[in-house]
N, C-alpha and C positions, 0 to 999 in steps of 0.2 A: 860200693863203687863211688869215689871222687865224683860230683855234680862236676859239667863243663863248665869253662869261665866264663864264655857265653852263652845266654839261651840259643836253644836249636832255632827257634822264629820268632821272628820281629813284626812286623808291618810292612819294614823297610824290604825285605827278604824278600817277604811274599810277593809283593807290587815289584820289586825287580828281576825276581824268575820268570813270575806269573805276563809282564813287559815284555821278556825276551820269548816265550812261548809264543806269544799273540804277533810279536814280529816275525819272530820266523814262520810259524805256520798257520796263521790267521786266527779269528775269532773262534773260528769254528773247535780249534783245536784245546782251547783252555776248557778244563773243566775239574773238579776238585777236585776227584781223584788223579787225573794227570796230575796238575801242580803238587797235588799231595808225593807222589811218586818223586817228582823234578828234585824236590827238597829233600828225598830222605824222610818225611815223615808219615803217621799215619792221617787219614783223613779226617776227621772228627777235632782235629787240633786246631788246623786251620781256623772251626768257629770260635776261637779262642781272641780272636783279632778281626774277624769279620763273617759276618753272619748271613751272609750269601753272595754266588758267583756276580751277581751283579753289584755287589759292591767293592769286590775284588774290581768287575772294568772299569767303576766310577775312578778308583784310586789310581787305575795306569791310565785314564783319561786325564785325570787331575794332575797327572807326573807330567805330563806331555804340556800339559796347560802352563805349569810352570815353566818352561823352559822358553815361553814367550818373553822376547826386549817385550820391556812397558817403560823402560827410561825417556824415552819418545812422550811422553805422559805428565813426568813432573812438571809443577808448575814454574821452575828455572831453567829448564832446560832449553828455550832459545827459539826451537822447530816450530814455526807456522802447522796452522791445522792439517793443512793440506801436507805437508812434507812427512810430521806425525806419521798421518794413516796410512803414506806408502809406506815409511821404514817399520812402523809397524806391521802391517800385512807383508812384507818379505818376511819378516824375523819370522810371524803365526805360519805363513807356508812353509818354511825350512823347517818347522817342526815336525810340522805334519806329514813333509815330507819321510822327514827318517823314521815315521810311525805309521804306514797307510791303513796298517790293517786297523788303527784305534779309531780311524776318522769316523767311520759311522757311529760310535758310541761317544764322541767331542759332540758332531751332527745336532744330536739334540738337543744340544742348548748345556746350560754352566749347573743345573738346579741346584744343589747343595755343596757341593765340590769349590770348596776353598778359593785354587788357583784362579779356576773359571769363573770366579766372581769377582774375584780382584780383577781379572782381565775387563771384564764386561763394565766395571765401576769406573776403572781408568778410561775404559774411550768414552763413555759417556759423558763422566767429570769433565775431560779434555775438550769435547763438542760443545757442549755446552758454557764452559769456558773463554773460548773462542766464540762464542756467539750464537749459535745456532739453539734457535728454541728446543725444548725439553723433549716435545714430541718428535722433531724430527732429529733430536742427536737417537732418541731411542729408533729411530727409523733406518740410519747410518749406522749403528752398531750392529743391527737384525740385518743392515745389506751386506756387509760387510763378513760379516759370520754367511753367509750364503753363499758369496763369491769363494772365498777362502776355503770352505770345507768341500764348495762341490769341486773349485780348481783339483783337490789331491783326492778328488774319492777316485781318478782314473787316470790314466795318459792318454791321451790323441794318440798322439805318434805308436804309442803299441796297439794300437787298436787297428791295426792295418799292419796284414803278413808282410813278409821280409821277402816272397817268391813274389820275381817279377812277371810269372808267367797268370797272376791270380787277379789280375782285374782288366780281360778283355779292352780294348781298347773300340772294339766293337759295342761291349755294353757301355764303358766306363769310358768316352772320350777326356776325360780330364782327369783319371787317375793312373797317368802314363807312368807317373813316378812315386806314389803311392808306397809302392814299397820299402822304398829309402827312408820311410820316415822314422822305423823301429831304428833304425842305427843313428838317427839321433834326437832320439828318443829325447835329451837333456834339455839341446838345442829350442826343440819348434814347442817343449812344454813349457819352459821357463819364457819364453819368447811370446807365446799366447798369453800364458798368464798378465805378465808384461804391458802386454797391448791393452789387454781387456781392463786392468788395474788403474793403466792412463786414462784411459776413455772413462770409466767410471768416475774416478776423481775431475777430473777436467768438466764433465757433466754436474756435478757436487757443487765445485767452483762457481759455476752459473748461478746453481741456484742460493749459493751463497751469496753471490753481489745484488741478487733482485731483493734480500732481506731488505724490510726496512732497517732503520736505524734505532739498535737496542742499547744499553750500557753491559758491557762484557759484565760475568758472575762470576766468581769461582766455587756457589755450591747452589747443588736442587735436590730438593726430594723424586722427582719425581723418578720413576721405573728407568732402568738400566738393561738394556740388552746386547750381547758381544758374542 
């Protein structure tokens, strides 16, 4: 029998089956022999390219990670600190968005995973750049990973039924319209976000103008968190 002109599996394969598994039916549902099944092959092959289920989620963690703007980041590109970390934190939620089910395995942080380290290198570099001592850009990268992962681990708005007869007006005098919120869902999530995002940065700004006065750097050793 003629060998195929491609191999049956790649890396690339795997992390994009194994991707669309985990979007469509959560974490819970990736496991080797599913993904073994997903692909056509037998199980035992897969360790051929990764040597356990948790480094299969590091790699569709690490896909997702890539797909973050960090052009916001070069050191030509123009963006004040502040403007940065908003166009950056849209672009890291749009991701997360079309991935929720990965967000708890992003959650813990970048550890060896490529993408998430160049994530985490670039806003620090960029903080510290712009001026803000060592420790507190590591302090802004770690808030910022905080806001951003817990924004998409849930919706507000779905977390409240769609029957307008489900929140008593007797118990609940100020969830008269509660119900409405699922239908738009898009609206009052992106809109929280939003809010919370200003007010964080606008809070940042403050404590940016009370710095004293330092000479901008464009490099630190020191610890990087994103």
């Amino acid at each position: 029998m003629a060998r195929p002109r491609k191999p049956l599996l790649s890396r690339e394969r795997i992390v994009e089956t194994a991707g669309a598994l985990v979007d469509a039916e959560g974490l819970a549902a990736l496991s080797t022999r599913r993904l073994a099944a997903e692909l056509g092959v037998s199980g035992p092959s897969l360790y051929n390219h990764f040597r356990t289920k948790d480094e299969i989620l590091d790699a569709i963690a690490d896909a997702v990670s890539a797909k973050i703007d960090l052009s916001m980041f070069t050191e030509n590109d123009g963006r004040d600190w502040r403007t940065a970390l908003h166009d950056w934190a849209v672009s890291y939620r749009a991701a997360l968005a079309d991935h929720p089910h990965i967000v708890p395995v992003l959650a813990q942080g970048p550890g060896r995973r490529p993408a998430g380290l160049k994530v985490a290198d670039a806003v620090f570099g960029a903080m510290v750049r712009a001026g803000w001592p060592p420790a507190q850009a590591t302090s802004i990268g770690a808030l910022m990973r905080y806001f951003i992962t817990g924004s998409a681990l849930g919706s507000f708005a779905r977390g409240f039924v769609d029957d307008e007869t489900a929140y008593d007006p007797a118990d609940y005098p100020h969830l008269g319209r509660a119900h409405l919120l699922a239908e738009h869902r898009q609206k009052v999530d992106e809109g929280a976000f939003e809010t919370g995002l200003t007010a964080l940065l606008d809070g940042l700004r403050l404590q940016y103008e009370a710095l004293p006065a330092r000479p901008r750097t464009s490099h630190s050793s020191a610890t990087a968190e994103a």
